[in-house]
C-alpha positions as CSV (number, residue, x, y, z in Angstrom):
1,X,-33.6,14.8,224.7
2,X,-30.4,16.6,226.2
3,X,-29.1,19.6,224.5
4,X,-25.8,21.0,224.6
5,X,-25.2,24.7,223.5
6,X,-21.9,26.4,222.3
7,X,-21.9,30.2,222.4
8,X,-19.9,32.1,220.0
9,X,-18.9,36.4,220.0
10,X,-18.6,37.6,217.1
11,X,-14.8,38.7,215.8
12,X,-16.3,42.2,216.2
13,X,-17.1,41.5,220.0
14,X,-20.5,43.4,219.6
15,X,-22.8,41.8,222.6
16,X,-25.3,41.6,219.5
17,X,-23.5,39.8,217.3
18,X,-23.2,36.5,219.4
19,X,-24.5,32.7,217.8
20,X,-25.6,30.1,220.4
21,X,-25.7,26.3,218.7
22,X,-27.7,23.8,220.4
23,X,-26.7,20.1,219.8
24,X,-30.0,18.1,220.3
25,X,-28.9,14.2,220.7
26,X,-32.8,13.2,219.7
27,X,-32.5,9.4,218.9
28,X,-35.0,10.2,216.0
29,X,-33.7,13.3,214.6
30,X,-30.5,14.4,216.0
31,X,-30.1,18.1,214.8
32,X,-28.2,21.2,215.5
33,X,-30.4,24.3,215.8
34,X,-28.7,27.7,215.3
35,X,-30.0,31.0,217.3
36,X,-28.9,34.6,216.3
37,X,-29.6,37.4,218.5
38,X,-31.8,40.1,216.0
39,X,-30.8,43.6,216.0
40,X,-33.3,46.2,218.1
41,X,-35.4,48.6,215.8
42,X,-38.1,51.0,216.7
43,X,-42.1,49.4,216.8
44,X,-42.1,51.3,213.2
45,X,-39.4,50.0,211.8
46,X,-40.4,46.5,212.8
47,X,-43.9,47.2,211.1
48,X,-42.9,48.6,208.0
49,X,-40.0,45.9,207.3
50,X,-43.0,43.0,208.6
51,X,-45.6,45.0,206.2
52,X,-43.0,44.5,203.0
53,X,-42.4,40.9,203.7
54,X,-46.4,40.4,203.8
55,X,-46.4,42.1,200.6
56,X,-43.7,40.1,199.2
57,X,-41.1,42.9,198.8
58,X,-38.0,41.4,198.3
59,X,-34.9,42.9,199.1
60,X,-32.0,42.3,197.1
61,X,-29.7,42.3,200.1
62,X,-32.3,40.5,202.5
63,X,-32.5,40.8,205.8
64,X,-29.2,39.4,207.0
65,X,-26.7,40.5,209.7
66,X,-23.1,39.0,209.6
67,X,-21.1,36.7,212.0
68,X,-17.1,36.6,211.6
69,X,-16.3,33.4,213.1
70,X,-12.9,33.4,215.1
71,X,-10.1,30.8,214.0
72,X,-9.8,29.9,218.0
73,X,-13.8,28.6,217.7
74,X,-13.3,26.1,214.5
75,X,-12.1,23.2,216.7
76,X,-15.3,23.8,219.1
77,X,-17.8,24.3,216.1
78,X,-16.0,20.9,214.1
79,X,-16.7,19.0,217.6
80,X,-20.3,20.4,217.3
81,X,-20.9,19.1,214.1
82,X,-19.3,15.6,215.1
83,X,-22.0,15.3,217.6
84,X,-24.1,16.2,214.9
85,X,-22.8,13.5,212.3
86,X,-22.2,10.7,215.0
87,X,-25.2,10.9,216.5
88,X,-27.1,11.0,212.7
89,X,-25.2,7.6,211.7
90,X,-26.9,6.4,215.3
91,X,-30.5,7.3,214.6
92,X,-29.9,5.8,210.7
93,X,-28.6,2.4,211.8
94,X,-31.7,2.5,214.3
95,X,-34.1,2.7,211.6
96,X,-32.7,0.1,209.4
């Protein structure tokens, strides 16, 4: 197993808003995993949002964040996903 990351800042160049993909070349199950840093809240704030999800509160916004991708990252995030594809074609033909 070797994985490759790509980091990407945000268009907004906030330190929190930055997405790190990790290309994993498994020969069974090639995969992209993608990590997104979580904005900071007080122990409260934490709790109460945790304590409404146990519930099964659901918020009609969810609990998202946003990423603006940059135009200069689409030909590093396309050669991502080619790994991605390639290497998916690769563990198919194994198992036939």
């Amino acid at each position: 197993m070797s994985a490759e990351k790509e980091y990407f800042e945000c268009s907004c160049h906030s330190p929190e808003h930055t997405l790190s993909l990790s290309f994993d070349d498994d020969e069974s199950f090639p995969a992209v995993y993608g990590c997104v840093f979580l904005g900071e809240k007080p122990w409260y704030k934490r709790m109460w949002t945790a304590m409404r999800y146990v519930l099964g509160y659901k918020c009609k916004y969810g609990h998202f964040d946003e990423f603006i991708f940059n135009p200069e990252d689409c030909d590093r995030m396309i050669g991502v996903m080619r790994k991605l594809k390639a290497a998916d074609r690769k563990a198919r033909a194994k198992r036939k």
